[in-house]
C-alpha positions in Angstrom: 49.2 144.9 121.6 52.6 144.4 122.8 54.1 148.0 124.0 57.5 149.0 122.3 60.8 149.5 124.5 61.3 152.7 123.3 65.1 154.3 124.5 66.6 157.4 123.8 67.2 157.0 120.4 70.7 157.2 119.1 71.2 160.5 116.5 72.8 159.2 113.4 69.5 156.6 113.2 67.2 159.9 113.1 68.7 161.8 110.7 68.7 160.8 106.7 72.2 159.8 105.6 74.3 157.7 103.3 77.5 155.7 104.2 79.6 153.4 102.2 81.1 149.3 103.2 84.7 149.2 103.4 86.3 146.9 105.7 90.0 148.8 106.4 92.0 145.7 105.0 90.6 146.7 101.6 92.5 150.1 101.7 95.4 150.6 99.7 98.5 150.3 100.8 102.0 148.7 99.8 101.7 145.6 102.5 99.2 142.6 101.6 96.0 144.4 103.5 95.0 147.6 104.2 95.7 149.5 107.6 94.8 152.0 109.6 97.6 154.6 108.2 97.4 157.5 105.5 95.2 155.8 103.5 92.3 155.8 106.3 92.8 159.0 106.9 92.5 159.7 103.4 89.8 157.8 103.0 87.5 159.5 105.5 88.3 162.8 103.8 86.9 161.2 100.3 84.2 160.3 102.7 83.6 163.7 104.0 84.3 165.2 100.6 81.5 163.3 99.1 78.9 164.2 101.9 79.3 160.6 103.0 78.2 160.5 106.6 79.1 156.6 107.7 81.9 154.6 107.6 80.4 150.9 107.6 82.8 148.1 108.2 83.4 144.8 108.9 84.5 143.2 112.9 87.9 144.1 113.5 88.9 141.4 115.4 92.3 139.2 114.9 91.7 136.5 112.4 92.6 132.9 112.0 94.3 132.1 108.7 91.6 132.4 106.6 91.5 135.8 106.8 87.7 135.8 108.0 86.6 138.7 110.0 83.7 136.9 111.2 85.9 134.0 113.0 88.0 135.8 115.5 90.0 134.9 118.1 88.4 137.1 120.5 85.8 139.7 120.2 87.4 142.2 122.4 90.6 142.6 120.6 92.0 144.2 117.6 93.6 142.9 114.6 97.3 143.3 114.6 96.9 143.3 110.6 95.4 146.8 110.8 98.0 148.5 112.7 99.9 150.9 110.8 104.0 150.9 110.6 104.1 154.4 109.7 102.9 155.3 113.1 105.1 153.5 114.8 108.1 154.8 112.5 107.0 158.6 114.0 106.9 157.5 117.2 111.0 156.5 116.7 109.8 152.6 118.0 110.2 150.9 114.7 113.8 151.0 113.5 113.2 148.6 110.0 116.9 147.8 109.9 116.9 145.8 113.0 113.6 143.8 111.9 114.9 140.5 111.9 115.9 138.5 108.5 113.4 135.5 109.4 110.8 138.0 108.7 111.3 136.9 105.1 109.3 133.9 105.8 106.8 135.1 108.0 104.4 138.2 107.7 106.6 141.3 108.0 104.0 143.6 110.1 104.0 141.2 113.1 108.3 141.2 113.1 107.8 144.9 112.5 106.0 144.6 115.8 107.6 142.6 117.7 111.1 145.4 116.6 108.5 148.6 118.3 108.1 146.6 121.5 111.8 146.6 121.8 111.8 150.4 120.8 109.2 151.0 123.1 111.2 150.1 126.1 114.0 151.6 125.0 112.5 155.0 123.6 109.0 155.5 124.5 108.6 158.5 127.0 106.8 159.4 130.3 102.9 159.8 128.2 103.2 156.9 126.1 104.4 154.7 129.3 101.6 155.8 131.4 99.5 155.0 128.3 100.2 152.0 127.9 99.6 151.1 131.7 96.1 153.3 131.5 95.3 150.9 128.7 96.2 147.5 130.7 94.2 148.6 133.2 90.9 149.8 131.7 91.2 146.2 129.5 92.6 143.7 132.0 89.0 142.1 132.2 89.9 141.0 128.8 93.2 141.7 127.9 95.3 139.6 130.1 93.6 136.4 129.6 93.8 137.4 125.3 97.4 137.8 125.8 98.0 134.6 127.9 96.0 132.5 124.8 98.0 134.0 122.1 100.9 132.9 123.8 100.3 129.8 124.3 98.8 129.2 121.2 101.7 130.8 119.4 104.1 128.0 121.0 101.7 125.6 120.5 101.9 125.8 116.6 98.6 127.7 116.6 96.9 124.5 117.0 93.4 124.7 118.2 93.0 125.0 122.1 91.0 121.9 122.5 94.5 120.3 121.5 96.9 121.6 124.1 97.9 119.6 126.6 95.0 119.4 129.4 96.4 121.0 132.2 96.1 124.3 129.6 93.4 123.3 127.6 91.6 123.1 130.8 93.0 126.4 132.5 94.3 124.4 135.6 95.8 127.3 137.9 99.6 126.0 138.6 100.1 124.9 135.0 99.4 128.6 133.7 101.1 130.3 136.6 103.9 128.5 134.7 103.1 129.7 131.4 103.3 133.9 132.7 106.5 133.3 134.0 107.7 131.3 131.1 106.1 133.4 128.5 106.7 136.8 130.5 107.8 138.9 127.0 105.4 137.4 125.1 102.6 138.4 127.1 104.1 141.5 127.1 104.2 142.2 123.6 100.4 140.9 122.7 99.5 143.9 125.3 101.5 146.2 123.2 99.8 145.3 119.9 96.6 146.0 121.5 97.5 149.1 123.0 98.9 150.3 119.8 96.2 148.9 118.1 93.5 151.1 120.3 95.8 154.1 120.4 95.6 154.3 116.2 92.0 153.4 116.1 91.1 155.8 118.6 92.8 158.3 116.7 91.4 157.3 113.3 87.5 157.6 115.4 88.0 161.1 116.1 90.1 162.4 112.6 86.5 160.4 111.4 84.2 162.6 113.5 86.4 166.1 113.4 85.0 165.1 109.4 81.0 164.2 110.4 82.1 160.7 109.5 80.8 158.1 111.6 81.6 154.3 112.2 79.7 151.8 111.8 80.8 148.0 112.8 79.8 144.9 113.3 79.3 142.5 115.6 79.0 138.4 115.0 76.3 137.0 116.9 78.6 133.9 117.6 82.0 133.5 118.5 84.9 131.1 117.0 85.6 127.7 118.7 89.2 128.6 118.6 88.8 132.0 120.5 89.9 132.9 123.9 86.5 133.9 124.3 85.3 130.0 124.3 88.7 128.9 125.9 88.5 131.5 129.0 84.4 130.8 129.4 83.8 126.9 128.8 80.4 127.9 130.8 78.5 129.3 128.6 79.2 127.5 125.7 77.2 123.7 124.6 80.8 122.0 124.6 81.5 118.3 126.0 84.5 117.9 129.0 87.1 118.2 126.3 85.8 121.2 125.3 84.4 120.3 122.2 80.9 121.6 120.5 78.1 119.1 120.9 76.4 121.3 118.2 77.4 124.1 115.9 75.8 127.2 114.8 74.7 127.7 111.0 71.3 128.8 108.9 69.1 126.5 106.9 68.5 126.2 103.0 68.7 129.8 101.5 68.7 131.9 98.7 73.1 130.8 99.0 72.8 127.8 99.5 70.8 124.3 99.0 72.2 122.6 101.8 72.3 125.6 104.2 75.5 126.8 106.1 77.1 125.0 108.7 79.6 127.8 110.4 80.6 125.3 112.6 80.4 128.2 115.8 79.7 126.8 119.1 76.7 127.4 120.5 75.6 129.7 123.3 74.6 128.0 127.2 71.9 130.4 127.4 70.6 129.5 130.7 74.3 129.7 132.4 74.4 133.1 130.4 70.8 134.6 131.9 72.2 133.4 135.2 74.7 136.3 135.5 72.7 138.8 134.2 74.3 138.2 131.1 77.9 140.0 131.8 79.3 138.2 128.7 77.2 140.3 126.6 77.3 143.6 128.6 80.7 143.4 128.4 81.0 142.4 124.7 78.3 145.0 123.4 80.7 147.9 125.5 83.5 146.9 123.4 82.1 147.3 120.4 80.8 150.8 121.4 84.2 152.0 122.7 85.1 151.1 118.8 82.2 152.2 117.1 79.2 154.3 116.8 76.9 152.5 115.2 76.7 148.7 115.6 75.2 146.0 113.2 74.3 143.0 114.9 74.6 140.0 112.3 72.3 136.7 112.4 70.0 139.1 114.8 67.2 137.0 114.1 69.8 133.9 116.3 68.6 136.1 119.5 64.8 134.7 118.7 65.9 130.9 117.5 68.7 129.5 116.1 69.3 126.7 114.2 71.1 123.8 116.0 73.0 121.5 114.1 74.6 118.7 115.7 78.8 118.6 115.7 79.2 115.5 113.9 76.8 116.6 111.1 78.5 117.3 107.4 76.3 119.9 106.3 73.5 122.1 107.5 70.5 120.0 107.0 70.4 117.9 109.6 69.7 121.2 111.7 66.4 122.3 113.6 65.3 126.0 115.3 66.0 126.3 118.7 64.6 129.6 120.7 66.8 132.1 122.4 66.0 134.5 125.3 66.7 137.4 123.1 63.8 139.4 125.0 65.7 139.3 128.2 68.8 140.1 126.6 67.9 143.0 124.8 66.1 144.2 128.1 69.0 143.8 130.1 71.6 145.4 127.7 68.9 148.3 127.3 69.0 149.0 130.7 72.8 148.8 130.9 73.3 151.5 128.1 72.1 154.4 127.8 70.5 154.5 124.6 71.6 151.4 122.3 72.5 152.1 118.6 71.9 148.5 117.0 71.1 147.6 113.9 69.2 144.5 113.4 71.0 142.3 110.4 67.4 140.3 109.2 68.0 138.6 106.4 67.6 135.6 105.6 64.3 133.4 107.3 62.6 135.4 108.9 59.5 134.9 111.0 56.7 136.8 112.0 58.3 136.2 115.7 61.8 137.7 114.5 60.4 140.5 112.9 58.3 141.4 116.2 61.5 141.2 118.6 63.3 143.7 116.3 60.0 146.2 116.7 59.8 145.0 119.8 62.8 147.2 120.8 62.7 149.8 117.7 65.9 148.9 116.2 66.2 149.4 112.1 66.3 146.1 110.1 68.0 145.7 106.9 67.1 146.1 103.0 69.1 144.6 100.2 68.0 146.0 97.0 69.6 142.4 95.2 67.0 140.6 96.7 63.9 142.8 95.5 63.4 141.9 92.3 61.7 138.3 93.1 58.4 137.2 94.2 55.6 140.1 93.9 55.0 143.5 94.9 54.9 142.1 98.5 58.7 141.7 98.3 59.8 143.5 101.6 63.1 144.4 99.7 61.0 146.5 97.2 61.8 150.1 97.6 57.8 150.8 98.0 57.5 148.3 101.1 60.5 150.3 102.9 60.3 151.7 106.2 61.8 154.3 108.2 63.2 152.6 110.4 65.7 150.6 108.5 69.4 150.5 106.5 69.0 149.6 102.2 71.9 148.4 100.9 72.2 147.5 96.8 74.0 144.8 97.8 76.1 143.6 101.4 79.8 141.8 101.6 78.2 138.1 101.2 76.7 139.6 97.6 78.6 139.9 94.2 78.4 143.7 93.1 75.8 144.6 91.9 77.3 145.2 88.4 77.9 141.7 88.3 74.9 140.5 90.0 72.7 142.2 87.2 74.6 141.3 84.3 74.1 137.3 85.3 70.3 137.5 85.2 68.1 136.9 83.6 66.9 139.1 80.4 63.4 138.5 82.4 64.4 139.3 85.6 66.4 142.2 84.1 63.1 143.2 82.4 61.4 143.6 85.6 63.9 145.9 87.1 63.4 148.4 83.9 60.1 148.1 84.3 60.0 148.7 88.5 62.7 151.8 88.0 60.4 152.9 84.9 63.4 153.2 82.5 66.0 151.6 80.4 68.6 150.5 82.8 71.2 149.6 79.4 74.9 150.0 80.7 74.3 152.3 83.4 74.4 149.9 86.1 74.9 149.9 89.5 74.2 153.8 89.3 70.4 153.0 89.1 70.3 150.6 92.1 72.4 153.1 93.9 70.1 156.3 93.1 67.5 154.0 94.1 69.1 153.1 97.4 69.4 157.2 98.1 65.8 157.6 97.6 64.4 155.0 99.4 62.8 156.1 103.1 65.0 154.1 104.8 66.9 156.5 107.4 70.2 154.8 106.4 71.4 153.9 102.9 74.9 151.9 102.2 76.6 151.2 99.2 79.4 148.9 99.1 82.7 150.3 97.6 82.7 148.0 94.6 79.1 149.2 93.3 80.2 153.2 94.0 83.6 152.6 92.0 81.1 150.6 89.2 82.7 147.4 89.4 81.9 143.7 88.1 82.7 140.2 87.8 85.5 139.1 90.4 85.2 142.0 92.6 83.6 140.6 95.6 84.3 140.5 98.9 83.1 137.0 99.7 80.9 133.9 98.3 79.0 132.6 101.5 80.0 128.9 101.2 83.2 129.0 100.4 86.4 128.3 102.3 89.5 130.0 100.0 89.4 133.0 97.8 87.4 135.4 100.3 88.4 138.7 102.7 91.3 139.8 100.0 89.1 142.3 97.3 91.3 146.0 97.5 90.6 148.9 95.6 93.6 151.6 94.5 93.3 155.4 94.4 93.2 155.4 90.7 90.2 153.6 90.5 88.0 156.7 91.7 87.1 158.9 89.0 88.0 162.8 89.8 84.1 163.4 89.4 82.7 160.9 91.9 82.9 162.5 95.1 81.3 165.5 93.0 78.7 162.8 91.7 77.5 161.3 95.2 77.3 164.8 96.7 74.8 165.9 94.1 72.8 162.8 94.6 72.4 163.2 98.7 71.5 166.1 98.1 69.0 165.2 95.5 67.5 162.3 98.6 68.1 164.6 101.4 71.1 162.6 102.6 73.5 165.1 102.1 74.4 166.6 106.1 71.8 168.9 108.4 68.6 167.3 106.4 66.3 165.6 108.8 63.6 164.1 106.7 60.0 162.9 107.6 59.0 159.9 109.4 
């Protein structure tokens, strides 16, 4: 038998707790997404309040238009969409009456930004200055080629990179030399978004754990086209001399869709990847843990195989598995860090092969309680066939809620879950797939926001498929009921979620 890599396991996956999915644009707030101000803050004290010990989310990354966290363009940045004004308004670097009047007709947060750069170098003092050089340095493996890409793309119309002129597309040295001198203050002011953008976040990460709230993100196993990831590291991507995919990432057939999904993500060069030790991925994975943590690794089961699909192909189909060296990987990034606080995101088709890489290295797997209620007892979704070692969700950000969910099947399949939970289920629902959820053995349990504030139809936070109409679901403060921080506590503490419990297993 086939020894486990056992690690020094990380302490919020040994101890029983609950969290809930909130992805910070979904906050309230009086611009168009949630940010990292007052309303984060007072969302981890609702958090603490109810006995809540996680805060799950989605990347954090800066998105292309359609909003979608899990096409960045980069995975070591933040999104300039998160930072909060207010902040900068304390710190005297945002005067609003000197924002300019074009910022009518363009998003007023990033002309809010580019007004604090200028009060920065007017106003900041001695701490913040040294701050923000502190914070160039400790990035700059990252940060100055981000900055460089934005810039360019910026002037470029945001059109794709493959599309710039070649001397850029293909990094030739003399032609960006030419583009940092050109393009000085602009540089300059993507560095300060990020800066201001850690500065908040780290802030927000310790208010979080002064509270016993925890974060937990989440990391895409592949990486946009348009990114400056693919742009600054042709390498190690399956691209052609124009920088092109060859083929694209996606998933086969599924329970959310007949033709599969084709996500259109280039593919990894694994071999030039292994041939450095994998440094992309060391340095990627230490991001994410300077961020978060907890970490969910989505599509895990693309570190076994993958399905390859090739570039010119309309829909998933056409695709075919293609095997990974996720064994190495996971060896080398376990003997990089010092413990490594994954979670394993195994959904979808799974293989006996999959599901003995994820053992292999002990890291928790997922359970969606939507899916449970199909097939036989066997179901690995059914609360009985839960292990330990895992996170149940009622339902994830590619479900509807689970109000929803329920009230569209059907009255057989709805049948079956009164007769699984032994009891009339009537209008209760989501409270009995959430009670549920708290009593299952898994070490972590999650409950998206929508099924914890009891909502329905049109309350998702994406359809998997879709191109328009996804990433924008907020809730408002008046939408929690003055009992339901009063309501969750009882129940973790009914499940032995609620803070100091260390159940068995």
């Amino acid at each position: 038998m086939e020894q486990t890599v056992r690690t020094k396991q990380f302490h919020l996956l040994q101890q029983r707790r609950a969290g809930i999915l909130l992805h910070p644009t979904s906050l309230p707030g009086p611009l168009p997404s949630g940010d990292m101000g007052h309303d984060a803050y007072r969302f981890v004290e609702f958090l603490a309040t109810s006995g809540i010990g996680l805060w799950q989310m989605l990347p954090l990354g800066p998105t292309h238009d359609d909003g979608s966290p899990y096409q960045c363009l980069s995975v070591h940045a933040g999104n300039p969409r998160l930072i909060s004004l207010d902040w900068l308004r304390d710190r005297g670097w945002l005067d609003e009456t000197k924002v300019s009047v074009a910022a009518t007709h363009q998003d007023y947060r990033q002309a809010c930004l580019h007004t604090a750069w200028e009060g920065f170098n007017r106003h900041a003092d001695e701490s913040h200055r040294q701050g923000f050089e502190e914070f160039r340095r400790q990035h700059a493996s990252w940060l100055d080629d981000y900055a460089l890409y934005c810039a360019i793309r910026r002037e470029q119309k945001n059109r794709i990179w493959t599309k710039w002129p070649a001397e850029l597309r293909d990094r030739q040295a003399a032609a960006l030399e030419s583009v940092r001198r050109k393009l000085h203050e602009s540089l300059e002011q993507v560095r300060f978004e990020q800066y201001v953008f850690f500065s908040q976040w780290y802030e927000l990460k310790q208010y979080a754990h002064r509270h016993d709230v925890w974060l937990f993100g989440d990391c895409p196993i592949f990486v946009a086209l348009d990114s400056a990831d693919v742009w600054c590291h042709r390498e190690y991507f399956e691209l052609d001399e124009s920088g092109r995919a060859t083929v694209v990432a996606g998933v086969p057939p599924d329970y959310f869709s007949a033709t599969g999904q084709r996500w259109g993500n280039p593919l990894y060069n694994w071999e030039a990847m292994q041939a450095d030790g994998f440094k992309w991925w060391i340095e990627r994975i230490q991001s994410q843990l300077e961020l978060f943590d907890v970490v969910r690794v989505d599509h895990f089961r693309g570190f076994e195989a993958y399905w390859e699909i090739p570039a010119e192909a309309k829909t998933a189909v056409e695709g075919h598995w293609v095997k990974a060296p996720g064994e190495v990987l996971l060896h080398t990034l376990h003997e990089h860090f010092d413990g490594l606080p994954l979670v394993a995101e195994d959904l979808g088709v799974i293989t006996p092969e999959v599901e003995a890489l994820r053992r292999r290295f002990d890291l928790p797997g997922m359970k969606v309680l939507q899916f449970a209620f199909s097939g036989g007892a066997d179901n690995p979704y059914l609360p009985h066939n839960h292990e330990v070692n895992s996170v149940v969700y009622t339902g994830t950000h590619d479900n509807d809620t689970t109000l929803a969910w329920y009230q569209k099947l059907p009255a057989e399949q709805q049948r079956l879950i009164e007769d699984y939970l032994g009891y009339p289920v009537g209008g209760s629902m989501p409270w009995p797939l959430i009670r549920t959820a708290l009593a299952s053995v898994a070490c972590l349990a999650v409950l998206p926001m929508q099924d914890v504030l009891g909502l329905g139809e049109g309350e998702r936070m994406n359809t998997p498929g879709t191109r328009s109409g996804n990433w924008q679901w907020r809730f408002d403060w008046p939408q929690i009921p003055a009992d339901l921080s009063g309501r969750l506590r009882h129940l973790l503490h009914l499940y032995g979620r609620d803070s100091g419990y260390s159940g068995g297993g």
